[in-house]
C-alpha positions in Angstrom: 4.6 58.3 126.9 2.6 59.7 129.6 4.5 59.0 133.5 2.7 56.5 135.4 0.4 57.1 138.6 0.4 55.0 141.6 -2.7 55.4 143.9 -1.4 55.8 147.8 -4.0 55.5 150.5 -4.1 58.0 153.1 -5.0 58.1 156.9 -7.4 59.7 158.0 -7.8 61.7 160.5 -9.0 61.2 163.9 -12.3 63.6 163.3 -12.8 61.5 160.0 -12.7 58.1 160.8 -16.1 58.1 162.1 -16.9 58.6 157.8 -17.4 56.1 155.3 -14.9 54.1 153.7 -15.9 55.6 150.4 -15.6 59.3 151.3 -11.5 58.2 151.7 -9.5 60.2 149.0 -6.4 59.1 146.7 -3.2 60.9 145.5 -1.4 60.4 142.2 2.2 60.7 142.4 4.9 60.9 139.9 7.4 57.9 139.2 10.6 60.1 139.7 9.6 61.2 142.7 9.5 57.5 143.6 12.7 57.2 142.5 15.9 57.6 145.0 18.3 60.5 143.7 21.4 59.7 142.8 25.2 61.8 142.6 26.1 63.7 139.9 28.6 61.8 136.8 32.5 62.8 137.4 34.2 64.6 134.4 35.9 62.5 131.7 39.2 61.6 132.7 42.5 62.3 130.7 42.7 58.8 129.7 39.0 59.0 128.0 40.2 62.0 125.8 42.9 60.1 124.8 40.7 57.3 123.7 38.1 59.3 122.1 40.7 61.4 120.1 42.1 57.3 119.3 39.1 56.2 117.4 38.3 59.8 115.5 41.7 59.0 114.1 40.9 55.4 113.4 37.9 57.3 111.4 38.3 56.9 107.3 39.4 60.7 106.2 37.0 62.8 104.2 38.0 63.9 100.4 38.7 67.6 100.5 39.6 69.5 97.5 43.2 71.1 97.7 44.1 74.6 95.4 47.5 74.1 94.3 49.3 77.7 93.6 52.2 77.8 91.6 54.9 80.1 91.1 57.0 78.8 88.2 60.8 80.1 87.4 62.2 80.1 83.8 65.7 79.3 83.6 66.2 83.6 82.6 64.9 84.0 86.1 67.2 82.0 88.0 69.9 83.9 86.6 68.6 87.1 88.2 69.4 88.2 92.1 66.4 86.1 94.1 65.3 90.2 95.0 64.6 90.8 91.2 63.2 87.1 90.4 59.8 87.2 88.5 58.0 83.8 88.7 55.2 82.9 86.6 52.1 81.8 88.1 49.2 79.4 87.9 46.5 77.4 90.3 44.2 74.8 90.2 42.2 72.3 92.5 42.1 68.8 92.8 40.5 66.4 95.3 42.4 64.4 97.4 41.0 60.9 96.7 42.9 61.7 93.1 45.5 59.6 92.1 49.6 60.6 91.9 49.8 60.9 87.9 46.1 62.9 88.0 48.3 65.6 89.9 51.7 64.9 87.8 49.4 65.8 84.4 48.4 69.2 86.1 51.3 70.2 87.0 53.5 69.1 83.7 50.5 71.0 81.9 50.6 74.2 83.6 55.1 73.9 83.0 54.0 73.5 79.0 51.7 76.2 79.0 53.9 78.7 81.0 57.5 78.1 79.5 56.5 76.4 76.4 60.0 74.2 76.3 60.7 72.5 73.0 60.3 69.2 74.8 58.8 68.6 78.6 59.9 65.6 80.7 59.2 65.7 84.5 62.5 64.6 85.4 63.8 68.5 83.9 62.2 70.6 87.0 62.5 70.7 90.9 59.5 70.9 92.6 58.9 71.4 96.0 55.9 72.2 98.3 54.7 74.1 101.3 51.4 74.5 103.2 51.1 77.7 105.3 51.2 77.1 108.6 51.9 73.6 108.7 55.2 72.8 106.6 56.9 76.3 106.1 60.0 76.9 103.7 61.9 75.4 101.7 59.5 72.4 102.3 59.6 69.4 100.8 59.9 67.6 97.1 57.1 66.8 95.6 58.5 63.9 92.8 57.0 60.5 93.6 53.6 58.8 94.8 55.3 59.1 97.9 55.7 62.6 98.4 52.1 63.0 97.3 50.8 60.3 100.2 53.1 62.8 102.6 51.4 65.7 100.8 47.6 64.4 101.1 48.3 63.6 105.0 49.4 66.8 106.1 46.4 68.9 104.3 43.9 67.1 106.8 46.3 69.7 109.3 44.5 72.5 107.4 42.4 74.9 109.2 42.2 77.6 106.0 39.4 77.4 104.3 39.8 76.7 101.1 42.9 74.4 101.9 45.8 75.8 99.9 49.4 73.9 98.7 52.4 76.4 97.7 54.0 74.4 94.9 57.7 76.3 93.6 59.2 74.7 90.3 62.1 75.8 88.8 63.8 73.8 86.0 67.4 71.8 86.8 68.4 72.3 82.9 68.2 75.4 80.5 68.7 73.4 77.2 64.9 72.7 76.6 64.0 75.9 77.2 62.1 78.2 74.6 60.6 80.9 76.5 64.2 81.9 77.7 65.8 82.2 74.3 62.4 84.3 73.1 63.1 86.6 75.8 66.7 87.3 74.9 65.5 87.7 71.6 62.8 89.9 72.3 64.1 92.0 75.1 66.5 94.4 75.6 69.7 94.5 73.5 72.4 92.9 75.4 75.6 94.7 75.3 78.5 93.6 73.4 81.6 92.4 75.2 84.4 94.9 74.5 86.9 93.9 72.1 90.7 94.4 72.5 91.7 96.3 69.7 94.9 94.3 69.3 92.3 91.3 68.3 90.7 92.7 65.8 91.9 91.4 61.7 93.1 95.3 60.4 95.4 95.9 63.5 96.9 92.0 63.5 97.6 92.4 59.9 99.4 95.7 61.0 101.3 94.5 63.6 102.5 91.6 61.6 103.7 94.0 58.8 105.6 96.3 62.0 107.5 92.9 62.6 108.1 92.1 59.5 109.7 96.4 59.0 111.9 96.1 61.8 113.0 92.4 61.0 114.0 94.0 57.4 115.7 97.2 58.6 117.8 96.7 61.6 120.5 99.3 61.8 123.4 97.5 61.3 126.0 100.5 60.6 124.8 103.1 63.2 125.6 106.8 63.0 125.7 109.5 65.3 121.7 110.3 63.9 120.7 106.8 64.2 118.1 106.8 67.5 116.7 104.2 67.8 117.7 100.2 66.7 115.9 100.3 62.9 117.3 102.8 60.4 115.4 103.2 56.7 118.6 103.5 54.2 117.9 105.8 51.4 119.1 103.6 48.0 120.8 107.0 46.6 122.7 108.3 49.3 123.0 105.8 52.0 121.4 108.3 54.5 119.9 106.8 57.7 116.4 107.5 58.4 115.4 106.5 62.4 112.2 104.3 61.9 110.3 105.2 65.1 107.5 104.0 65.8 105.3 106.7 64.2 107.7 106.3 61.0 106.7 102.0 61.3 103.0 102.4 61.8 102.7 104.4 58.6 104.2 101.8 56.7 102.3 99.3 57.7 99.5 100.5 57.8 100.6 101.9 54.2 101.2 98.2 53.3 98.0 97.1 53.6 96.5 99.2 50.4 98.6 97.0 48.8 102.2 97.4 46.6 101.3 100.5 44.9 101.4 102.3 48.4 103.9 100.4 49.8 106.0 97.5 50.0 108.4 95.9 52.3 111.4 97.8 50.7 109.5 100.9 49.5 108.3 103.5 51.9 104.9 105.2 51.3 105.2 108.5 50.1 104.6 110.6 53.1 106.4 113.4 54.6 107.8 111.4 57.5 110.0 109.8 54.5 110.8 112.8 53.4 114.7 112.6 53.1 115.4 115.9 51.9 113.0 117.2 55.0 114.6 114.9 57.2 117.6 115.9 56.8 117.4 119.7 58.0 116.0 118.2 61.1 116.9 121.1 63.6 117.1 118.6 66.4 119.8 116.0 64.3 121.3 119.1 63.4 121.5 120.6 66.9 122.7 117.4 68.1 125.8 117.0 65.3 126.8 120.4 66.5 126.9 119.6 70.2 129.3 116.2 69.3 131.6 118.0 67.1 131.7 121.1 70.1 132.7 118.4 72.6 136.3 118.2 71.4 136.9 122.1 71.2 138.8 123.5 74.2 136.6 125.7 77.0 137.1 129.0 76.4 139.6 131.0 78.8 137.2 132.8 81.9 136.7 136.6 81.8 137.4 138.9 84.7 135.7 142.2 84.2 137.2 145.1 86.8 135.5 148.5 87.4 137.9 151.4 88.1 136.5 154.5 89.1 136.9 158.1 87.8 139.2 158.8 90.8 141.8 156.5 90.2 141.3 157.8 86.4 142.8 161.0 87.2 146.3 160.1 88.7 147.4 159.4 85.3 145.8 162.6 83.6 148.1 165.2 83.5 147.5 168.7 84.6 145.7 171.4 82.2 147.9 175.0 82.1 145.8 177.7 84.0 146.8 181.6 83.4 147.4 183.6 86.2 144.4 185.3 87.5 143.7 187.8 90.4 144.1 186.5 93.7 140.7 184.8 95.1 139.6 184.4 98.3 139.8 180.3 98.6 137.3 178.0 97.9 136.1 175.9 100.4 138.3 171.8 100.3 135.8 169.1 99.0 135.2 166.7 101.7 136.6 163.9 102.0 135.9 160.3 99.9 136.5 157.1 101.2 138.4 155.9 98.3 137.5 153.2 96.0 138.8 149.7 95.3 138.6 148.0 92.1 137.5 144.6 92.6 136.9 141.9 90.2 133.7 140.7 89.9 133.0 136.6 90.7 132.0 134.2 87.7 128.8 132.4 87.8 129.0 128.7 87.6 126.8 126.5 86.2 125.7 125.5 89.8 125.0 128.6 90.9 122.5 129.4 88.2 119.1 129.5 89.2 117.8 128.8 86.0 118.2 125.4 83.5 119.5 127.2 80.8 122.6 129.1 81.8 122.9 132.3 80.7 126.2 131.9 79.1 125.2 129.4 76.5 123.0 130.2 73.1 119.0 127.8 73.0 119.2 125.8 70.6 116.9 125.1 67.6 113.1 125.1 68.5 111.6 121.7 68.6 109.2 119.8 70.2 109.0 118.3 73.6 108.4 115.0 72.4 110.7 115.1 70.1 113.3 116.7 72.6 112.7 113.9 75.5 113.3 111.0 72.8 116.6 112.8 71.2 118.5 113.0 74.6 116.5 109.8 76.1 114.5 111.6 79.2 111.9 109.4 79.8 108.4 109.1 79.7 108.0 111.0 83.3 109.9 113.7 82.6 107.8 114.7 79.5 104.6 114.1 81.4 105.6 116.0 84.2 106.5 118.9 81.8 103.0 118.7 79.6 101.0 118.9 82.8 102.7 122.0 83.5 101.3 123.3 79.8 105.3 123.3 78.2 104.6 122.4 74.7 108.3 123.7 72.8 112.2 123.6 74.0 112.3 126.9 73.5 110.0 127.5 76.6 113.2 125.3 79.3 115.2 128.8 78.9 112.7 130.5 81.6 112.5 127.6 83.7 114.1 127.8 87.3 115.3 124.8 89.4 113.4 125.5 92.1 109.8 125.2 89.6 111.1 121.8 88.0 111.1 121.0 92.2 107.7 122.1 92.9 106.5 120.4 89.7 108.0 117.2 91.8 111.2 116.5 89.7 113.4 114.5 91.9 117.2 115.4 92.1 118.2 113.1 89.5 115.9 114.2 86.9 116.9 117.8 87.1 120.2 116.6 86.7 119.7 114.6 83.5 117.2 117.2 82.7 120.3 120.1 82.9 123.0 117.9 80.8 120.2 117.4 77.6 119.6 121.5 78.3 123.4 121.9 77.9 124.1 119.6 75.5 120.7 121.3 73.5 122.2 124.4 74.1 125.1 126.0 72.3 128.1 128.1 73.3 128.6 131.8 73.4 132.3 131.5 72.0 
């Protein structure tokens, strides 16, 4: 609409007033200009804000459409370090203005066609939610029509555009689960557990017969052969065979071929059972001879005494010489501090450098197994000499007390080491 105009008359002047009232102009001026002017408006106060931010809130909300990611763990997964966990994942959108068991559907739909469990019940998986920026981890459960109204209000917090939900299900329960036990199937080949060899059927049948050997042949007459606690008599000649434990694990494991190898009474036929063999044993042997040499009486000592050709003379009488011309004189032999027989001192066993003393014949040559378990040394002791590369008892006779030191023998086991040397040993006389 077009502003009014208001005619206003104006005074003449005092030249023009002598004119005609028709010669007397008008003016048009506009309305606004006719109106007074007034302040400018004051801000909005805090109080307003507050109000106006009151009823946008009072506002119905807008639908929006929210994109649900998920990461989905199998029950495989979970048994992995969280560093090497691989989650499955899956998305899709829904509006807001959707009901509770619209979203429920979704997600158990997305479970089914990720794991694939034999049977799917919502009540199996823990599922929780986070928005970025506005509910950070480990957020909250997502499991009822509540959650979901919680859920629904905070997305109107969204500023990303499209607004997206962080959904994380993992299942509570294993048992349902059909993608894990395709995976074990189809993966890599797990490795087996170790088995205790004791456990397994060949060696408990074995063991049982080793009970049952040395149940049967305790030694109940010992000899001065007998080692150990079991003897093996022989039927013919009432010999005693030591049934150690090399001897018992041939014969049961012999046993178990069945009675034609051996029984509980019959030894197999091997060469440890060899009776004849058995008994030229150089070490029983050797061992007889040192009892039977511990009731004969030490021989007398020897003193040995070095005279010299000096003292020789005095009791050589004089040759006859024939009288010969008269020579000038021969120059007297100097002087020689004379010489004194003495009698050399015996060595003593203690002052021997070496194990075997030099005084005593070695023995017969046998094995140092076999020599540590016929004069009872000890496990250590035998180590201690196959570390230092001594395989036969021949090899002790070069041996001095100060190597068995360095080889860290302690003072003990030398000496129990020098009485199986002695006893090993046999005399010169």
């Amino acid at each position: 609409m077009a502003p009014t105009h208001k005619s206003v008359d104006i005074l003449a002047s005092d030249s023009d007033l002598d004119d005609d009232d028709d010669d007397l102009g008008t003016a048009v001026v506009p309305e606004e200009l006719d109106k007074p002017a007034q302040p400018p408006s004051p801000p909005a106060t805090v109080a307003k804000v507050r109000k106006r931010k009151l009823q946008e809130k009072d506002e119905p909300a807008t639908t929006m459409n929210l994109r649900y990611t998920l990461a989905i763990l199998s029950a495989t997964e979970l048994k992995k370090p969280v560093s090497r966990q691989e989650p499955k994942g899956a998305s899709f959108t829904l509006a807001t203005d959707k009901p509770w068991d619209t979203l429920k559907a979704q997600l158990l739909a997305k479970i089914d066609s990720a794991l694939q469990p034999r049977k799917i019940n919502f009540a199996d998986y823990q599922i929780k939610y986070q928005i970025p920026r506005v509910l950070s981890k480990p957020g909250l459960d997502l499991n009822c029509e509540e959650d979901y109204a919680d859920l629904v209000d905070r997305s109107h917090n969204i500023k990303a555009n499209p607004p997206t939900i962080n959904v994380n299900i993992r299942p509570i329960s294993g048992d349902n689960d059909k993608e894990n036990e395709e995976e074990d199937s189809s993966g890599k080949t797990k490795k087996k557990a170790r088995i205790d060899p004791e456990a397994l059927p060949g060696n408990v049948a074995k063991n049982k017969n080793i009970q049952l050997l040395q149940e049967q042949w305790k030694c109940k007459r010992r000899q001065d052969s007998c080692i150990g606690v079991h003897c093996y008599l022989d039927p013919d000649t009432d010999a005693h065979l030591p049934l150690n434990h090399e001897r018992l694990d041939c014969w049961a494991a012999a046993m178990l071929k069945g009675e034609e190898s051996a029984t509980l009474t019959k030894p197999p036929n091997h060469k440890l059972f060899d009776m004849k063999r058995t008994a030229l044993s150089p070490v029983l042997q050797c061992r007889l001879d040192v009892q039977n040499q511990k009731n004969t009486p030490v021989a007398p000592p020897v003193f040995n005494f070095n005279i010299g050709n000096e003292v020789a003379t005095l009791f050589r009488p004089l040759a006859p010489t024939a009288l010969a011309a008269p020579t000038a004189p021969a120059a007297a032999p100097a002087p020689t501090a004379p010489t004194h027989a003495t009698a050399p001192t015996p060595m003593t066993p203690a002052d021997c450098p070496y194990l075997f003393s030099p005084l005593r014949y070695a023995g017969s040559d046998v094995s140092l197994n076999e020599f540590c378990t016929v004069y009872e040394l000890g496990d250590a002791v035998l180590k201690r000499l196959e570390e230092n590369c001594y395989k036969k008892s021949s090899a002790l006779r070069f041996v001095t007390i100060q190597e068995l030191k360095d080889m860290g023998f302690c003072l003990g086991e030398i000496a129990v080491l020098r009485v199986a040397v002695d006893s090993w040993s046999v005399s010169q006389t």
